[in-house]
C-alpha positions as CSV (number, residue, x, y, z in Angstrom):
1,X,0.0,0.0,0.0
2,X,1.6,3.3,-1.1
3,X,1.5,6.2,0.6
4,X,0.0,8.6,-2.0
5,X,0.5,11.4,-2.2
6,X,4.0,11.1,-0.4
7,X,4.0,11.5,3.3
8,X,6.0,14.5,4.7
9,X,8.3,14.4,7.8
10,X,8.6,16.6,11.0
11,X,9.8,16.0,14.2
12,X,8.1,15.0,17.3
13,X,7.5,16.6,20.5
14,X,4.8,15.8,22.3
15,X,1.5,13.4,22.2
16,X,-1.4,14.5,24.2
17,X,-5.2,13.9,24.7
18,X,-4.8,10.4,22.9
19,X,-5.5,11.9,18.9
20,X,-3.2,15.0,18.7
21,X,0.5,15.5,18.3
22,X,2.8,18.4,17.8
23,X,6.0,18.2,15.6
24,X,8.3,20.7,14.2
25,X,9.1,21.1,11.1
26,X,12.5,21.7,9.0
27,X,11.5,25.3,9.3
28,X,10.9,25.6,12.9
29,X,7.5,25.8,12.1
30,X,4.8,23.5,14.7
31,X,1.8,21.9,13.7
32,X,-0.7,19.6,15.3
33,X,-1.4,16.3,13.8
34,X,-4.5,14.0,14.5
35,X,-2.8,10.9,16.1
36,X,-4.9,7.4,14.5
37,X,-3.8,5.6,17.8
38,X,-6.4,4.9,20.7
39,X,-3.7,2.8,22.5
40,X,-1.5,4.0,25.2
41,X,1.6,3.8,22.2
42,X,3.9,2.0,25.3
43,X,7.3,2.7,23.2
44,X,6.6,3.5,20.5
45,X,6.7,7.8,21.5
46,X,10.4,9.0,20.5
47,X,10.3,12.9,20.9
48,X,13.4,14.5,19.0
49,X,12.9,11.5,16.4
50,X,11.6,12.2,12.7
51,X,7.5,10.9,12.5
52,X,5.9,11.1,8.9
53,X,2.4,12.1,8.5
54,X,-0.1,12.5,5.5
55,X,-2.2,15.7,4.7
56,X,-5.7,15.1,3.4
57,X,-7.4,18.3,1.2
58,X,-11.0,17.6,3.1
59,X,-11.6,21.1,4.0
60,X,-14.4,19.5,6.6
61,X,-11.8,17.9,8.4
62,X,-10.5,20.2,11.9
63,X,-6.6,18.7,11.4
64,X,-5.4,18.4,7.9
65,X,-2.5,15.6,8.9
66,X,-2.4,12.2,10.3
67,X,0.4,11.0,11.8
68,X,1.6,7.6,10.0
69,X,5.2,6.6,10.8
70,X,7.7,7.1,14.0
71,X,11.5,6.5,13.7
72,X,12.9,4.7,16.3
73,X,16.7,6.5,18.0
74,X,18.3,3.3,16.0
75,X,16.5,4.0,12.7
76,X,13.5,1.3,12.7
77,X,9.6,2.0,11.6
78,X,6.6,1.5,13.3
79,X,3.3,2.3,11.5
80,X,1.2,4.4,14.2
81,X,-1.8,4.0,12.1
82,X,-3.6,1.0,14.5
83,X,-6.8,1.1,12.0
84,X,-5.0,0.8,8.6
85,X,-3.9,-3.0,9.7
86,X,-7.7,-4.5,8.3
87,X,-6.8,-2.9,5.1
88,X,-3.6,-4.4,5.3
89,X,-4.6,-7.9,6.1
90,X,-7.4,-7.2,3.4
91,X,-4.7,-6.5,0.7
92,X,-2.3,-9.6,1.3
93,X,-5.4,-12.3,1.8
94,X,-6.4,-10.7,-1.3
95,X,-2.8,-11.7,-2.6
96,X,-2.6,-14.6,-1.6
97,X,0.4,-13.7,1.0
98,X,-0.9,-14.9,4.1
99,X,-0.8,-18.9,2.6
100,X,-3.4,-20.3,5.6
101,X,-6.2,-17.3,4.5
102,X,-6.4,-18.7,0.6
103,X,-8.8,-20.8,-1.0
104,X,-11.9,-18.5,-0.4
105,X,-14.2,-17.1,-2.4
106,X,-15.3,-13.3,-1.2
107,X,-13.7,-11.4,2.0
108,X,-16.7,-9.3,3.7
109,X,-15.7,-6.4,6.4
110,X,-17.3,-5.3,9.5
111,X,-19.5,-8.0,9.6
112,X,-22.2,-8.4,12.7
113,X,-21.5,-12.0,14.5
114,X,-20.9,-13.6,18.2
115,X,-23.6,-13.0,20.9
116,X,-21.7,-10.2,22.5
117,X,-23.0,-7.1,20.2
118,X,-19.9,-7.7,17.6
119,X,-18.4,-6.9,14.2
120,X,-15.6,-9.4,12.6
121,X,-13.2,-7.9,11.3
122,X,-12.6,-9.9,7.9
123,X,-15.2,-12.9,7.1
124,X,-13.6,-14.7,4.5
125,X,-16.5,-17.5,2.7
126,X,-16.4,-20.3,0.4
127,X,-18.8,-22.9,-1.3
128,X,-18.5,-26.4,0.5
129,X,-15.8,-24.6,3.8
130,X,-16.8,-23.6,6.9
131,X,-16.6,-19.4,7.0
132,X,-13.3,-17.7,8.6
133,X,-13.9,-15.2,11.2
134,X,-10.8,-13.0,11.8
135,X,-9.8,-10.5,14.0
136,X,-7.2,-8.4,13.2
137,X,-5.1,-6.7,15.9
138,X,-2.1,-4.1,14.9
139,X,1.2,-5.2,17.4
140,X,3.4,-2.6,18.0
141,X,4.8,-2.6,21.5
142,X,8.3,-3.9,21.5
143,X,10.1,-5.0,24.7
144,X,13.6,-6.5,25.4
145,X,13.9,-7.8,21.7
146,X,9.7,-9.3,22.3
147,X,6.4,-8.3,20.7
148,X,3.6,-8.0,22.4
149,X,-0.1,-7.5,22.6
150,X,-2.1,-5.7,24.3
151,X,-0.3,-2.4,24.8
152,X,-2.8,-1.4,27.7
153,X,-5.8,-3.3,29.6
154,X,-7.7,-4.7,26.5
155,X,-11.7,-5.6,27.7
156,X,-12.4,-5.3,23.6
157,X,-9.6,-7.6,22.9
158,X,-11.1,-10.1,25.3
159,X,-14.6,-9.7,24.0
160,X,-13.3,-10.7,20.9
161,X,-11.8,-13.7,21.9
162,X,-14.6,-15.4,23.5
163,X,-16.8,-13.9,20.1
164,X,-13.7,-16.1,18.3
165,X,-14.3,-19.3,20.9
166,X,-18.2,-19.0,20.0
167,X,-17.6,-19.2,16.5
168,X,-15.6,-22.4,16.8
169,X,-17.9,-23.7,18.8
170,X,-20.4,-23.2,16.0
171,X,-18.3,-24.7,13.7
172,X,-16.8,-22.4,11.8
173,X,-13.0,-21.5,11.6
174,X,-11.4,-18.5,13.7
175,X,-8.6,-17.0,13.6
176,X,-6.9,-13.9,15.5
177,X,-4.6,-12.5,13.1
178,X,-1.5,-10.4,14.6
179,X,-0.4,-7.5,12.1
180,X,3.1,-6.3,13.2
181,X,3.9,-2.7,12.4
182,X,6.8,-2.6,13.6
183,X,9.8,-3.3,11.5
184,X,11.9,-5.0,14.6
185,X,9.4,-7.1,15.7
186,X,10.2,-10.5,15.1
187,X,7.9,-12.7,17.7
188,X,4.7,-12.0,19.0
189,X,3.2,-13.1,22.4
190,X,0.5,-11.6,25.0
191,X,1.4,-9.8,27.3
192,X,0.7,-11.1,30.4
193,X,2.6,-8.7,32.5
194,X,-0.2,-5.4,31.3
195,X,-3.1,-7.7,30.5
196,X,-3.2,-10.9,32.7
197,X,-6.7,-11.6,31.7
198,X,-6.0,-11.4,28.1
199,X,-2.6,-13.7,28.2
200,X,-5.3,-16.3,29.6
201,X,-8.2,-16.1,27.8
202,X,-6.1,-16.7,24.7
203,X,-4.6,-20.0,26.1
204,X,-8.2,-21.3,26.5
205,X,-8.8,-19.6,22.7
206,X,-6.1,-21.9,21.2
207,X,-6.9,-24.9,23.3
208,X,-10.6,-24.2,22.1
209,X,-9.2,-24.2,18.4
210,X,-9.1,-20.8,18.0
211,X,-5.9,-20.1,15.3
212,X,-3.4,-17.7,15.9
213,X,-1.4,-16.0,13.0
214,X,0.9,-12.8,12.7
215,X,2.4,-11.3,9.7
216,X,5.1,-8.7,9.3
217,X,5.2,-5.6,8.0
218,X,7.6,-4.3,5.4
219,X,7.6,-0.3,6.0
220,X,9.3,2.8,4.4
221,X,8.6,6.3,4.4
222,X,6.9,5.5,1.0
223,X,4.8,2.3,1.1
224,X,3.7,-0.3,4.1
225,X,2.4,-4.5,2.9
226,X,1.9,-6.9,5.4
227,X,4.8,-9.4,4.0
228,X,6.4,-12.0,6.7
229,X,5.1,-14.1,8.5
230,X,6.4,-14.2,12.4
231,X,6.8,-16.2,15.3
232,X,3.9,-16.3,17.4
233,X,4.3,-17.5,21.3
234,X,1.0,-18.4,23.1
């Protein structure tokens, strides 16, 4: 997925009230950025490091720019942007690059399912297969060389993984699909030590058949594909 029209690049100083950010820019001008990211962005906030952002020419919307990438102090990517990971799953089942999402005829978004008031995520369906509920989550929160998810208390994640166990339970196929946008991320687990609750519930989702997946992303200041596939540790 390219970033079109090109992003632009400013420096980071501060995040605040969860959507805005400031950053400078080359001529010591500051603007404010809306900040796509309702997590709590555990490191993954570098002020003094280059960020990338988009502009958009709605004239309806209040800030112009949305904050995209952060440089890490050692040079590495992570793509801020938690929402834009559906379309990014979307785009690599649709080529064929996740190989255990293939074989299926039409991919449906934000479809209603489970008995807890829920949308899927992707619902992937096929003639004479059972249907494919996915939840995509974006994994960004990188600690002592390990990736993890949930950045923060996650009730919403846990919700979804009891809509996932339901589904199994029904006879269809679920999976929780773990889109890594960060480019040093190599292995993926909970993380029990913020979300205790979550780090169980998805022990019981695997041992309940529930599939766990996660897929790499490839990012530059130009373009970001879900590419890799990585090491998942339940």
């Amino acid at each position: 997925m390219e970033f079109a029209p090109p992003l632009q690049q400013g420096i980071l100083l501060r995040r605040y009230k969860r959507f805005l950010a400031d950053v400078q820019l080359s001529n010591g001008s500051e603007i404010t950025l809306h900040c796509p990211n309702t997590g709590s962005m555990r490191n993954c906030l570098y002020p003094g490091e280059t960020v990338w952002f988009s502009t958009s020419d709605n004239p309806k919307r209040k800030y112009a720019h949305t904050w995209e990438l952060m440089t890490t102090p050692n040079g590495s990517l992570i793509g801020i942007h938690s929402s834009q990971a559906n379309a990014l799953a979307e785009d690599a089942i649709n080529k064929g690059i996740i190989s255990e999402l293939t074989g299926y005829d039409s991919l449906s978004r934000e479809v209603k399912y489970g008995d807890e008031n829920s949308r899927i995520d992707i619902l992937l369906q096929a003639a004479q297969k059972p249907a494919c509920y996915i939840e995509v989550k974006s994994c960004t929160l990188l600690e002592d060389g390990q990736g993890y998810f949930p950045d923060a208390v996650s009730l919403r994640g846990q919700k979804h993984l009891r809509e996932l166990m339901h589904m199994v339970s029904l006879g269809h196929r679920a999976v929780l699909l773990f889109v890594v946008q960060h480019s040093e991320i190599t292995c993926v687990a909970p993380a029990a030590h913020i979300d205790p609750e979550y780090a169980k519930l998805l022990k019981i989702a695997v041992l309940s058949g529930v599939e766990v997946l996660a897929y790499r992303c490839e990012i530059s200041p130009t373009e970001i594909n879900l590419a890799y596939p990585c090491v998942v540790r339940v």
